[in-house]
N, C-alpha and C positions, 0 to 999 in steps of 0.2 A: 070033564072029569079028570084029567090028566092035569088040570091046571092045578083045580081042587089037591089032587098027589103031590104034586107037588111044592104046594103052600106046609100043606101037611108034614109035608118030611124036612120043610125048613123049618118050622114053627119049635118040630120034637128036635132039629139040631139044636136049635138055639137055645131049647128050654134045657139040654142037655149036657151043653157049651155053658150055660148060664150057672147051673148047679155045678161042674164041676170048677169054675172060675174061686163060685162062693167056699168050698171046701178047702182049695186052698190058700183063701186067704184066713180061714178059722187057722190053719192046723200053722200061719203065720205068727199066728196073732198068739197060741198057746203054747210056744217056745219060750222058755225060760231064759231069763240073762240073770247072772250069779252076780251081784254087787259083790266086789272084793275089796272096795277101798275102807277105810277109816269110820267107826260108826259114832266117832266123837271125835273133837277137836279143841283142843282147851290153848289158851293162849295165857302168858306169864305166870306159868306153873311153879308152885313150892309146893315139893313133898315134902313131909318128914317123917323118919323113922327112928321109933325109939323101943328103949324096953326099961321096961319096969321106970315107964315114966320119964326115961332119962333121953336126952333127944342121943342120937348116933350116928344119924346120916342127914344130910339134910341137900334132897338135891334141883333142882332151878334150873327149867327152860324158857325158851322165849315162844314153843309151839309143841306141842304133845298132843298126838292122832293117836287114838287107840281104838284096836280091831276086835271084832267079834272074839279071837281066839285068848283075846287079855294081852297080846302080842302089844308094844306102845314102840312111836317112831320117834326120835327130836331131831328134825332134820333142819331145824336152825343151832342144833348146838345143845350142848348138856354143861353143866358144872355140877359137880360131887365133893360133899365136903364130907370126914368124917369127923366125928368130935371124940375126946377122951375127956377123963375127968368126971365123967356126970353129967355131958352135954356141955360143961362152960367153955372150953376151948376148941379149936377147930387144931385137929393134929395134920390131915393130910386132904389136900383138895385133889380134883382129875377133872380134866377139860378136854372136850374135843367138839370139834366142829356138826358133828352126825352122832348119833347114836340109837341103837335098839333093842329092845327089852324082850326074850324071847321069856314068856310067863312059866310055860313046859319047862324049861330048862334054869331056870331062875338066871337067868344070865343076863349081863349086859358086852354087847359090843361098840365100841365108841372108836368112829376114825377122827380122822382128818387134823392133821395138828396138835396130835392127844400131849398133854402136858399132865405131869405128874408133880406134885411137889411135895415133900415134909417140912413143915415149917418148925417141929422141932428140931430135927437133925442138918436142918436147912443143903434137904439135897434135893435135885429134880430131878426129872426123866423125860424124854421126848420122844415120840414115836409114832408113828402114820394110822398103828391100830392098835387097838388090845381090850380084852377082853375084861371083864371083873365077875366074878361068880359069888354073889349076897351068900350063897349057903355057907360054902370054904372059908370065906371072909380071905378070898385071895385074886390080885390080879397078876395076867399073864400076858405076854405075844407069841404067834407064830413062832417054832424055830426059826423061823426064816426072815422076821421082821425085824428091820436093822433097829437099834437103841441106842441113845445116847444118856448117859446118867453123870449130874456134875453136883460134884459134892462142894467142901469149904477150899478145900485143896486141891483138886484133880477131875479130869475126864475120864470115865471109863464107854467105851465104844464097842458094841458086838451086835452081834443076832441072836434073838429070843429071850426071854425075858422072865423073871415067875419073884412073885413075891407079895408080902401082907398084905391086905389093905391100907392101911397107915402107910408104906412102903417104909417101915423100917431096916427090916430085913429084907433084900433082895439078890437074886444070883441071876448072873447073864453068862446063858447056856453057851454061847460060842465069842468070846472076846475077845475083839478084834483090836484092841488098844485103847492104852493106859496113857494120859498124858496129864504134867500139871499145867494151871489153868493157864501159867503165862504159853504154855508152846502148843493149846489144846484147837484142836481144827475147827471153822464155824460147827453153828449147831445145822445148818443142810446140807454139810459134808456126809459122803458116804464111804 
């Protein structure tokens, strides 16, 4: 009888041991993982943006992921062209090595070796980051992020940056020098 007890009271560990093993491997199993990466991935992208027909931006990556939130990455690089005229000319391009589309804020952010150019006014700009906001139709940098801007004649050198889209007009918040082109320091001088 004793042996019987004993079988007995293994039999109910085990069964007991065995239910609670299976519970949690359920409550495993119906833990959530939140996918956060990219819900698409397009590769040698051409947008264009136009109005009233007329093209006005026209911009070209080589990799564009975009997220649930309408958030897009180009983490091989962007080029931005804008056009005047009607769409027939290209007045001012913007390049940079990264860039990201926050949809919320209409904004774009572009690092890494950001080039700026007007090809009318045939002036450039060079800079590590900055910013373009589609609503304002203006781009900008950090106060804080050094510039370089070389026009026909001259260097101008500062930190922070703000100006049109086209970069016609632009003003550099803290200017740190003015040189012409023959005495003007590389462009990864700081």
């Amino acid at each position: 009888m004793a042996a019987q007890r004993v079988s007995w009271l293994l039999g109910v560990a085990l069964l007991a041991g065995g239910t609670w093993s299976c519970e949690k491997k359920e409550a495993q199993v119906t833990k959530k993982v939140v996918y956060k990466g990219p819900i698409s991935e397009t590769t040698n992208v051409l947008t264009l943006l136009s109005d009233s027909a007329k093209l006005q931006i026209r911009l070209t990556a080589p990799v564009e992921e975009t997220f649930e939130s309408g958030d897009q990455i180009y983490p091989k690089g962007v080029k931005v062209s804008f056009y005047g005229d009607g769409g027939s000319r290209v007045i001012n391009t913007l390049e940079g090595k990264y860039a990201k589309y926050d949809k919320a804020k209409n904004l774009y952010l572009v690092r890494g070796d950001v080039r700026v150019a007007n090809q009318e006014k045939q002036q450039k700009m060079n800079t590590e980051e900055l910013f373009y906001d589609r609503v304002k139709a203006i781009i900008y940098t950090k106060p804080e992020t050094a510039v370089r801007v070389e026009t026909l004649t001259e260097v101008l050198t500062g930190n922070g940056l703000t100006a049109n889209q086209d970069f016609s007009l632009y003003s550099i918040l803290n200017p740190t020098g003015v040189f012409t082109l023959s005495e003007a320091p590389p462009v990864n001088a700081k």
